[in-house]
N, C-alpha and C positions, 0 to 999 in steps of 0.2 A: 453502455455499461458492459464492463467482461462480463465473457460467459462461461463455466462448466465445459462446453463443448468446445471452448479454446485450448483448453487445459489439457484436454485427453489425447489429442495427439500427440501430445510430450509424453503422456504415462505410455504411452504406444510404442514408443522410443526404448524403451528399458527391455534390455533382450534378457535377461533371466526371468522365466516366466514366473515365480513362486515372487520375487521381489518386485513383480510387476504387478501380479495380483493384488498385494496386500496394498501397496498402493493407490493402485483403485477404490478397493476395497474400504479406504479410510473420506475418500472424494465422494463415493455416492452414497454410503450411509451416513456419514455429516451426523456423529453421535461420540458423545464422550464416555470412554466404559466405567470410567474412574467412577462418575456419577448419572450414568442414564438420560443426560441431558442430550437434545438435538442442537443443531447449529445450522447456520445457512450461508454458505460461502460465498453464494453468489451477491449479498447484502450486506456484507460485514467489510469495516472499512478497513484501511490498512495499518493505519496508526491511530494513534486520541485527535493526536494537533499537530504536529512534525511534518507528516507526510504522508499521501495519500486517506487522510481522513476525512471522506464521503464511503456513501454505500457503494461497492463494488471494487472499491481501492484494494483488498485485499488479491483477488483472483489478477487485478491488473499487475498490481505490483510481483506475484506471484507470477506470474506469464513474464513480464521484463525479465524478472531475477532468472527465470532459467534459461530463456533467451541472450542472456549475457553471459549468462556459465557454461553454455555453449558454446558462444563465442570465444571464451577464455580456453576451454579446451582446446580450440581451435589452432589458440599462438601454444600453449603447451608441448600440443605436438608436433604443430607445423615448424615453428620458431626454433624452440625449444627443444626440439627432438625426443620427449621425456613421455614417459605414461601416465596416465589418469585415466582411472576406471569410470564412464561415462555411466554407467549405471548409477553408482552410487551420487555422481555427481546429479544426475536428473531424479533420484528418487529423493534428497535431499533440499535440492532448491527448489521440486515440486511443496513438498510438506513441513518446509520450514519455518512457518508463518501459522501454517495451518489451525494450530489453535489458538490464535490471535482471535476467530470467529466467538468461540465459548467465554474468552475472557474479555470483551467488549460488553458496554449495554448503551444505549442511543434516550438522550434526556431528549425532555418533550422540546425544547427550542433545536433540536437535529445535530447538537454538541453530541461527545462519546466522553464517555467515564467508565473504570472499571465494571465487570463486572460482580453479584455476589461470589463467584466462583474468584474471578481475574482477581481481588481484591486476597485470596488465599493463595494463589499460585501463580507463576509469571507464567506466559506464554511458552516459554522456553523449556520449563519445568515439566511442565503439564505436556507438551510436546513429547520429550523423550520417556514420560512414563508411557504414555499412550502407546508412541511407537515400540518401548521395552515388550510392555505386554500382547503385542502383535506379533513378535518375534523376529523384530526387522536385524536385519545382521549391524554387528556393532562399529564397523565403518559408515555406517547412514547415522549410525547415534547420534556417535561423532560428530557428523558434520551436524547436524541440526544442535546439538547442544553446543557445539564453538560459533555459529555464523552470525553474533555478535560481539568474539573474539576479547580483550580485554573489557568490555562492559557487559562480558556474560559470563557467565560461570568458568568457563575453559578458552585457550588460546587455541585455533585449527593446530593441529601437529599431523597434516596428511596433505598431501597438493588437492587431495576434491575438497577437504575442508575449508582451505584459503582460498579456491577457488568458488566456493557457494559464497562465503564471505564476502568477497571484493562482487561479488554479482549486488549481492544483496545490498549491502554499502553503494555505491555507485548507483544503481537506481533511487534509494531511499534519499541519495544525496541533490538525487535531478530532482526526483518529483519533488520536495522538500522546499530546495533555493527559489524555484521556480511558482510554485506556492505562494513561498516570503516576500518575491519579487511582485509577483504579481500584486501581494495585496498594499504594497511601500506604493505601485502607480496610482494604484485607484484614492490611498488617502492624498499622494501628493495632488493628482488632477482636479480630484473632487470635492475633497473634504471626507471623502463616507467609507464605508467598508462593509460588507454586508455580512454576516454571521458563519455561512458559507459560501463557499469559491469551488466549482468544480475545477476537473482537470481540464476541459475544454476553455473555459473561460478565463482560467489561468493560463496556458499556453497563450490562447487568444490576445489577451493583455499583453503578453510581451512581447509577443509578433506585430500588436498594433504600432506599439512605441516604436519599434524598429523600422518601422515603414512609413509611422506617421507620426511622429515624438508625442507630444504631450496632447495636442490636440486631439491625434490619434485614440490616444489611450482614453480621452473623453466621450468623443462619439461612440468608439467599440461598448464604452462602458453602459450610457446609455440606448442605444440600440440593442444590445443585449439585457438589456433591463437589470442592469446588478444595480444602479445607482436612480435616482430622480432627475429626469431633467431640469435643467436651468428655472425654464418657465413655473414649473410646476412648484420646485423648491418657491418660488419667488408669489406664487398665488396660494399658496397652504400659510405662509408669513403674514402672506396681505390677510389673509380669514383671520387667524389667527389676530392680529393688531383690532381688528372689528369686531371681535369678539368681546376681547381686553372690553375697549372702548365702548361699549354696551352694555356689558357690567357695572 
């Protein structure tokens, strides 16, 4: 599972020290001021059901996104020959998710549903108040209030904004497919599906098919324990009929 301590070498990154502070500043107090409420980054998933939805999805998914917006910076300038303010663009893809944490709540089967809070305010909303009232300059707004671009309140109108966008997008689209994929093998191989699918065990699955088709994706399935062996489905039936039949 991501950690905290992955994270902080990006906010280390951000050379104006007052917008590197405040930054921080929002990662280690993990507190909403709007309402007093704490949160826990390092536990909080990244989406409901979509994508990266396990504990930890958020810091991971949050680590790609800037890791990508990085990258993007990269063709911008190399490519591109164009400027983009890497500050804004790392204080942005670091905290853009960020209260995704407050607006989650985890039902007792390990499913995610809003929270009381998330059920009042999007993600997105609650994000750019929180950062207003810290006093983050209004190029970071920006980008955290556009980087769901048509299905969020505003369209990016700045290169770091379309560039935390397409981070953010393109990761949410891998973990996501790969996800849906994953879980299309296990009902075609098996029959079953299990409730949750980590990101290991999803990679896993498609890596097995790819190396070892259908079969593959059986064994991985059960040696990793997501499914019921053969035998086992086959002697819980046989109890089962014995049971009936004793009745």
């Amino acid at each position: 599972m991501a950690s905290l301590g992955e994270l902080m070498p990006y906010v280390g990154m951000i050379k104006d020290p007052d917008l590197r502070e405040k930054v921080r500043s929002i990662l280690e107090e993990q507190k909403v001021l709007l309402t007093g409420q704490s949160f826990s980054l390092e536990w909080s998933p990244g989406g409901r059901s979509h994508h990266h939805a396990y504990p930890g999805g958020l810091l991971q998914h949050t680590i790609a996104t800037v890791r990508l917006a990085l990258a993007l910076c990269d063709v911008v300038e190399q490519v591109y020959k164009a400027e983009v303010n890497r500050d804004v663009v790392l204080a942005a893809a670091i905290l853009h998710d960020v209260m995704k944490a407050p607006c989650y709540a985890e039902r007792e089967d390990g499913t995610y549903m809003l929270s009381p809070l998330g059920e009042r305010l999007d993600h997105v909303t609650l994000a750019v108040a929180e950062l207003a009232r810290r006093g983050f300059p209004m190029e970071v707004l920006h980008a955290v209030a556009a980087h769901h671009a048509e299905h969020g309140p505003i369209m990016p109108r700045t290169l770091e904004a379309l560039v935390v966008h397409i981070a953010d997008l393109a990761d949410s689209k891998l973990n996501g497919e790969v996800l849906r994929a994953a879980r299309f093998l296990l009902r075609e191989a098996t029959g079953q599906e299990p409730a949750k699918l980590s990101y290991e065990h999803a990679f896993g699955l498609v890596m097995a098919k790819a190396r070892g088709g259908w079969e593959g994706v059986r064994k991985y399935a059960e040696e990793a324990g997501l499914v019921k062996r053969a035998e086992e489905g086959g002697q819980e039936r046989e109890a089962m009929g014995n049971t009936s039949l004793s009745t």
